[in-house]
C-alpha positions as CSV (number, residue, x, y, z in Angstrom):
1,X,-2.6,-36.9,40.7
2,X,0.8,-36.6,40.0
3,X,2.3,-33.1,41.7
4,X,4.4,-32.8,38.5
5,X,1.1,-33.1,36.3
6,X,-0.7,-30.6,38.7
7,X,2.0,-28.0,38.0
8,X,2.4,-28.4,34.4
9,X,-1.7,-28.2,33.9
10,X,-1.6,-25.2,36.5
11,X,1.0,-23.9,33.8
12,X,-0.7,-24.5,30.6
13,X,-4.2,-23.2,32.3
14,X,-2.4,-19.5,33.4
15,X,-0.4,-18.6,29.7
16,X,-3.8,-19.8,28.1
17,X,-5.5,-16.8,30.0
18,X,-3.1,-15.1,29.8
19,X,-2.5,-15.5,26.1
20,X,-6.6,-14.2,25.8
21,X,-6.0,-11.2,27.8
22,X,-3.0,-10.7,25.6
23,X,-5.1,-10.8,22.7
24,X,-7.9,-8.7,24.0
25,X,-5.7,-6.0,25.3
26,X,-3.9,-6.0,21.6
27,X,-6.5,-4.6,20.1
28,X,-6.3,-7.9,17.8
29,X,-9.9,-8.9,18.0
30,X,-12.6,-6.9,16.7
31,X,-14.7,-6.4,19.9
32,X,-11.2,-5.3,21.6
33,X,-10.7,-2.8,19.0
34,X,-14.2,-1.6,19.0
35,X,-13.8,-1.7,23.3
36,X,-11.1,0.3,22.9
37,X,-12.8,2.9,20.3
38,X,-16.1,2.9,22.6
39,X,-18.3,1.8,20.3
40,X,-20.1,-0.7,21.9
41,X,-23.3,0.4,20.9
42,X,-22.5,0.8,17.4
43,X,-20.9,-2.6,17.2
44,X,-22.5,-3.4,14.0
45,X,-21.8,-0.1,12.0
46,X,-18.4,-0.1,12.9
47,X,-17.4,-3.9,12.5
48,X,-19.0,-3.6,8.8
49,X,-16.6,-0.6,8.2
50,X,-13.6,-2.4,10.1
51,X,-14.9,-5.8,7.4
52,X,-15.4,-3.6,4.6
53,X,-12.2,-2.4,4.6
54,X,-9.9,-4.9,5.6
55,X,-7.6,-2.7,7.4
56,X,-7.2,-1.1,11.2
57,X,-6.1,2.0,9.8
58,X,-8.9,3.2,7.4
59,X,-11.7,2.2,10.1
60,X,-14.1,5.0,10.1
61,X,-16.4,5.5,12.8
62,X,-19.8,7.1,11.2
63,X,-19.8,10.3,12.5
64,X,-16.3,10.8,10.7
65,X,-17.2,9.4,7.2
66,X,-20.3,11.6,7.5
67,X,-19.6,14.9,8.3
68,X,-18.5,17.6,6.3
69,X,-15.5,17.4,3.8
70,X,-13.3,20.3,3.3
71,X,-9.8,21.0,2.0
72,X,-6.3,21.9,4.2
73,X,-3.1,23.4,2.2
74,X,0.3,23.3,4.1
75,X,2.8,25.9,3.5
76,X,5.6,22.8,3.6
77,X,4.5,19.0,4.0
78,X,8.4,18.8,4.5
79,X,10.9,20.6,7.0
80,X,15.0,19.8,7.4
81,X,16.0,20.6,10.7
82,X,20.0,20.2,9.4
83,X,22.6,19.5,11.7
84,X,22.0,18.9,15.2
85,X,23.3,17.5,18.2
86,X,22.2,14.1,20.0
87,X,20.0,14.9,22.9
88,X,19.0,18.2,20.9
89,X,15.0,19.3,21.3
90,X,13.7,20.8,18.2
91,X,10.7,22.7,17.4
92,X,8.8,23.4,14.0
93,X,5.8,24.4,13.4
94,X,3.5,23.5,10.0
95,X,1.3,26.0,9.0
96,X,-2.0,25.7,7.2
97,X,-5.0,26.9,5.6
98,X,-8.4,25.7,5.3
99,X,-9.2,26.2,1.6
100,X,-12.4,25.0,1.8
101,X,-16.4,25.6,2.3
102,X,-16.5,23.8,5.7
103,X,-14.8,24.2,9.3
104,X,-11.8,22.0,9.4
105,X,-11.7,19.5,12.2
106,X,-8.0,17.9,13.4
107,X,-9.4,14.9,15.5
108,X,-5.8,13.5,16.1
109,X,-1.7,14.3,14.4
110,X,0.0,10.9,15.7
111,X,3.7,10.8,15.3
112,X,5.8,7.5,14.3
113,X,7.4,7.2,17.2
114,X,8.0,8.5,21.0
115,X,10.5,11.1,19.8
116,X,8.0,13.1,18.2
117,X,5.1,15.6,20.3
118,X,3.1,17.0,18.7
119,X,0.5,19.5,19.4
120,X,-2.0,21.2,17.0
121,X,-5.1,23.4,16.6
122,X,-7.6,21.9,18.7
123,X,-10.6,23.8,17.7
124,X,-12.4,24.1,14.2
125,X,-10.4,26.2,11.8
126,X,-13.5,27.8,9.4
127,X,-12.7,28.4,6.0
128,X,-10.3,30.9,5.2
129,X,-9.0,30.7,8.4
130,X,-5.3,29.2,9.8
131,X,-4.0,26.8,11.8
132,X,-1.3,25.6,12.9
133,X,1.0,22.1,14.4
134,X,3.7,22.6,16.2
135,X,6.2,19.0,16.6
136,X,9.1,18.9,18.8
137,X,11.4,16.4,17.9
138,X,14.2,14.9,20.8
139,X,17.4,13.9,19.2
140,X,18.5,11.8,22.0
141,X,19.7,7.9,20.5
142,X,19.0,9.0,17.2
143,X,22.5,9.5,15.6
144,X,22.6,9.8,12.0
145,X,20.0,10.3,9.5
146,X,16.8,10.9,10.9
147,X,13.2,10.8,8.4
148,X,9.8,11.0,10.6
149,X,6.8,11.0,9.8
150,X,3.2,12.9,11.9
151,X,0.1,12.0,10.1
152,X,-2.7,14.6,10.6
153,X,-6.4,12.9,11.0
154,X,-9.0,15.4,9.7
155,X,-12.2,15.7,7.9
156,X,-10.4,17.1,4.6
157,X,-10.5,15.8,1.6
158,X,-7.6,14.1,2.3
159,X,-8.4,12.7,5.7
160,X,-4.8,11.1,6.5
161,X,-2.6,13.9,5.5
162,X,1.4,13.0,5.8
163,X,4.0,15.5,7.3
164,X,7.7,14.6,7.1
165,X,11.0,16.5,9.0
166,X,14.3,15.4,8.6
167,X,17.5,15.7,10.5
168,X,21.2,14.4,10.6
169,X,22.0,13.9,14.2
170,X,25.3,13.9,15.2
């Protein structure tokens, strides 16, 4: 065979296993996703809940759709940091209160972007009782208007609850 041949089929065969482990570590098929959840031996529950829905975002694994619901009220769902310098760390912290009959259970605050950290209340806030996240926000290679999002993942009501901050960094 033809060494040129050789090298082109050697060439086709490694991006075509590499294009599968691509797509595997993507999380763009459904048993990577569910791989990557740990739910291999609930495969069928939670590819019927991934189906059912259509969308990545609302999957639901059944011990969150089942448990629970209870209510959360923020003080602010919005904070303005103002004015602040590039390479600035900020801090703010959103309070809350679990209005509801049931213990309120944060399983995850994800932020929009690398720039954001959040940390939050890790155990069970029961009713009555509050909590709090704290973000810190760094500045750094964000000049000029800044709007972020966290999205707090709970078993409220409301189980993808938005919080916003805005800053102008200059």
């Amino acid at each position: 065979m033809n060494s040129n041949l050789k090298t082109i089929l050697l060439t086709v065969l490694t991006l075509s296993c590499f294009t599968i482990a691509l797509v595997e570590l993507s999380g763009v098929s459904k048993t990577a996703l569910l791989n990557k959840l740990n739910m291999q031996g609930n495969k069928a529950n939670a590819a019927h809940n991934l189906e059912s829905t259509g969308n990545l975002k609302e999957l639901k694994t059944p011990a969150q759709s089942d448990r629970p619901k209870t209510t959360v009220r923020f003080d602010k769902d919005t904070f303005n940091f103002g004015t602040i310098k590039d390479g600035d760390v900020v801090e703010h912290t959103y309070k809350f209160k679990n209005t509801g009959a049931n213990p309120l259970i944060i399983d995850d605050v994800i932020a929009t972007c690398g720039c954001t950290i959040p940390s939050y209340t890790k155990t069970p806030v029961p009713p009555g009782q509050n909590g709090e996240i704290k973000i810190s926000f760094n500045s750094k290679g964000k000049a000029g208007n800044v709007d972020k999002a966290i999205t707090v993942i709970s078993n409220a009501e409301q189980d993808r609850i938005p919080l916003k901050f805005k800053a102008l960094v200059q």
